[in-house]
N, C-alpha and C positions, 0 to 999 in steps of 0.2 A: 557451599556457596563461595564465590572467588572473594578473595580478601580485600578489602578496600585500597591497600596499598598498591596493587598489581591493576598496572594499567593496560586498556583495553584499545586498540588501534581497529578506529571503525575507516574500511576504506568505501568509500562513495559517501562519507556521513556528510552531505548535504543531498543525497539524493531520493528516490520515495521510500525505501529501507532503511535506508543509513543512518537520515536526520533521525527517523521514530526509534531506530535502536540507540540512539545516542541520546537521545532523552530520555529514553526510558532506562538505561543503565544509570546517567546523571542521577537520576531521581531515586534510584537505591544506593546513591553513595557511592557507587563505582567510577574510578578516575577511569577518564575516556578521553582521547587523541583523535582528533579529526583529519581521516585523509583525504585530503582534496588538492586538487591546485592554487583553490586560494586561501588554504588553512596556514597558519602561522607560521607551521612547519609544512611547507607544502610538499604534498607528495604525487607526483604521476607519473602514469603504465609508461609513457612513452619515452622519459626519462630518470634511468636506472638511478643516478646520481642524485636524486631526490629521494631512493629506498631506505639506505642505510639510517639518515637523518631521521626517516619516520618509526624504522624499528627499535631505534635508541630506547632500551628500559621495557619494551614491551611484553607481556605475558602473553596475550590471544587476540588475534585478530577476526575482525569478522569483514572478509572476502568477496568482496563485490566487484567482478572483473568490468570493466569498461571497453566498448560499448555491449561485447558481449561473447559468451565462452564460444561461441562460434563462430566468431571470426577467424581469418587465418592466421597464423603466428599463436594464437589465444595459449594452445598448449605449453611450446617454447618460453613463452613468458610465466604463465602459471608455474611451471620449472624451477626456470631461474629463480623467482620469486621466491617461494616455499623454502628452495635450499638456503636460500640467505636469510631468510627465516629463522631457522633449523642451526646457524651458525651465529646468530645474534641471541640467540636464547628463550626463544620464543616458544611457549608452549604447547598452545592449542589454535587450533582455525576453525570456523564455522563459515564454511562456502556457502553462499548462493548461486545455483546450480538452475538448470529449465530443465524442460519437462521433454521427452522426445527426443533432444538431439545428442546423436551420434559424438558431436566433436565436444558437449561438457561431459557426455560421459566419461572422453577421455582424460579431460584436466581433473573429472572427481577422483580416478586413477591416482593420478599424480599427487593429489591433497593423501590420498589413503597411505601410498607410498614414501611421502613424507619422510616418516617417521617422529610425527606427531601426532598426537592427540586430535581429533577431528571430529565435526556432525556436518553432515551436508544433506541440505535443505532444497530439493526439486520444487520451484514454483509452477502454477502455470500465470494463466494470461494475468495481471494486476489490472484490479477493477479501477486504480488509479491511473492509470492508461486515458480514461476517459473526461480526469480532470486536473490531472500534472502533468502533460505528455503530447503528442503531437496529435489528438483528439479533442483537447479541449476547442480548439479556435474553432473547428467543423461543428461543433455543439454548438457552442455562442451563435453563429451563424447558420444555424437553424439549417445542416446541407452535410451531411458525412457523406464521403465516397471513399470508398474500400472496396479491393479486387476478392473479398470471400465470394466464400459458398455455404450453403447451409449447414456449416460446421460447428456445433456444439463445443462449448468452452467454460471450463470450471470456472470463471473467475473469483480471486481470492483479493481479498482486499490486504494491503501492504500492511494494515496496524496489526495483522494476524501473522505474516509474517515477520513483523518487528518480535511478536510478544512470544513466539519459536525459537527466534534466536538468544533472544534474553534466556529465556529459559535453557538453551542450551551451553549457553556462556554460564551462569549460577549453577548448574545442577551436575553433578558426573555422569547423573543415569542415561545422558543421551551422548555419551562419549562414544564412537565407533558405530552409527548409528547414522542410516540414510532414512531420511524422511523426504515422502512426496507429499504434497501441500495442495490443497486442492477449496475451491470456497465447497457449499453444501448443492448447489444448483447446476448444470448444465442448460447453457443460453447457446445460440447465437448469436453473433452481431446485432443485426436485424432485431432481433427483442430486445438486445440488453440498448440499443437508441429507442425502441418503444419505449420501455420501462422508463426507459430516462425524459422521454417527450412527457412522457401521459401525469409523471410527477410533478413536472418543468410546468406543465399544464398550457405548454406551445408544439406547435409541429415542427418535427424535423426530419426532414427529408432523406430517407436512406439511398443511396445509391449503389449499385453493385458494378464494375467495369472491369476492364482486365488489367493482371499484370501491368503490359505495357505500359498503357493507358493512365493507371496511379505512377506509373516511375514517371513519366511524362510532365504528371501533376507535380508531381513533386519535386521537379526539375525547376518547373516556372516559377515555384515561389524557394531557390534557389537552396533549397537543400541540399546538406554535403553527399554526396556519391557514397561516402561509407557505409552512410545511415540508410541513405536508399538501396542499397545491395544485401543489409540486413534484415530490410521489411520485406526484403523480395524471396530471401531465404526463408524467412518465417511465416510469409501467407503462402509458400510454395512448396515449401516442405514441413515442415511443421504442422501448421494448420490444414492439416490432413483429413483429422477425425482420430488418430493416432494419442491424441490426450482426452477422447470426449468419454471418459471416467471418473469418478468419482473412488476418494482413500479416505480413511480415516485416521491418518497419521498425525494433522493437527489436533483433532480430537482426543487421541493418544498423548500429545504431549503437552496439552493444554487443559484437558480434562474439562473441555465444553465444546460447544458445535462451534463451527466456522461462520464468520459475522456472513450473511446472504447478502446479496447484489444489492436488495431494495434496502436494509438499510444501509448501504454503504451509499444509496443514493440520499434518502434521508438524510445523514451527516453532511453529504454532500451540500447540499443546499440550503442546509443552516448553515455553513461555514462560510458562504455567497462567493463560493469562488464562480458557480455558473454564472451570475449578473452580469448582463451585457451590460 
């Protein structure tokens, strides 16, 4: 187990992974450094000049690229990053890495290459999508519209992959060590907004449209073009059908089954984050 003095640099730690592995290392005594833009020490991708400051003292990072390892540039940075890493004294990394794509495979290369100590962690779809995320407000308002197809999607809920990487950070046995992450279920859209209506115990309206048509949407209510040319890569190549399997690699490392959709909606709606 990592020693309480060796500090743990969580980057995205306000975000659906981040926050839960920062609380959950807090909560065993592990000193942890928040990297964010609006952390004390702020740290972001897009300015180098804020790295060095957040690696100061750090043992192991846990690696959450921004907005996403598929973006262009993504590798280049993951690069740079890692070697200054590697030269500030830093031990270990625990990537978060997705499921399918071609360009994190590449930057998981890079992490491997290193010359650090590594586990990287393949998610798929995060069932938190649906109520941290640019799904919630289409819930509330009783109306999703998404360019799918009837494509099958493990989703996993974020507290499972919080309690993987914890686990990875305390234990050595998952040192060198790719894990693909998966909930227990294969949904689609389509059912995983039933599921959610028929709990919600209101209708909501699924819609199905195209590409275009959601970039379009997503334009009017003045979404940045980054974000939009990342949903366009990921319901277009990605959500292919190319992840509609099922691993038992959390299983493996957790040594229980992966929390299912319904109760992630359960939690879901004791916490009132759905209430309009």
């Amino acid at each position: 187990m990592e020693s309480k003095d060796k500090l743990i640099l969580v980057l995205g730690g306000t975000g659906k992974t981040g926050k839960r592995i920062a609380e959950q290392l807090s909560q065993l005594g592990l000193e942890v450094r928040i990297g964010s833009r609006s952390a004390i020490i702020p740290f972001d991708w897009d300015d180098e000049q804020t790295w060095t400051p957040a690696l100061q003292d750090v043992h192991a990072i846990y690696l959450s690229f921004q907005p996403d390892l598929a973006v262009p540039g993504a590798p280049d940075c993951i690069r740079a990053f890692t070697s200054l890493a590697s030269r500030k004294g830093v031990k270990k990394i625990v990537l978060l890495s997705g499921r399918g794509e071609p360009e994190a495979e590449q930057c998981e290369e890079i992490v491997k290459q290193s010359g650090l100590d590594w586990t990287i962690l393949r998610a798929s779809w995060f069932a938190q999508n649906f109520s941290e995320s640019f799904l919630m407000d289409p819930i509330l308002a009783g109306h999703v519209v998404l360019p799918t197809r009837d494509i099958r999607e493990p989703f996993i809920d974020a507290n499972d992959i919080a309690e993987a990487a914890v686990a990875a950070f305390i234990s050595n046995e998952h040192q060198h060590q790719l894990y693909e992450l998966t909930g227990p279920r294969l949904l689609t859209f389509p059912q995983a907004i039933e599921e959610i209506a028929c709990a919600l115990e209101k209708p909501i309206i699924y819609e199905q449209v195209s590409l275009q048509a959601y970039a379009d949407l997503l334009r009017s209510f003045e979404v940045p073009e980054e974000y939009i040319s990342l949903l366009h890569y990921l319901f277009s190549e990605v959500l292919d059908g190319r992840n509609a399997y099922l691993t038992d690699d959390l299983e493996r490392m957790l040594k229980r089954k992966p929390t299912d959709f319904s109760e992630y909606i359960k939690k879901t709606i004791e916490s009132g984050i759905w209430k309009s």
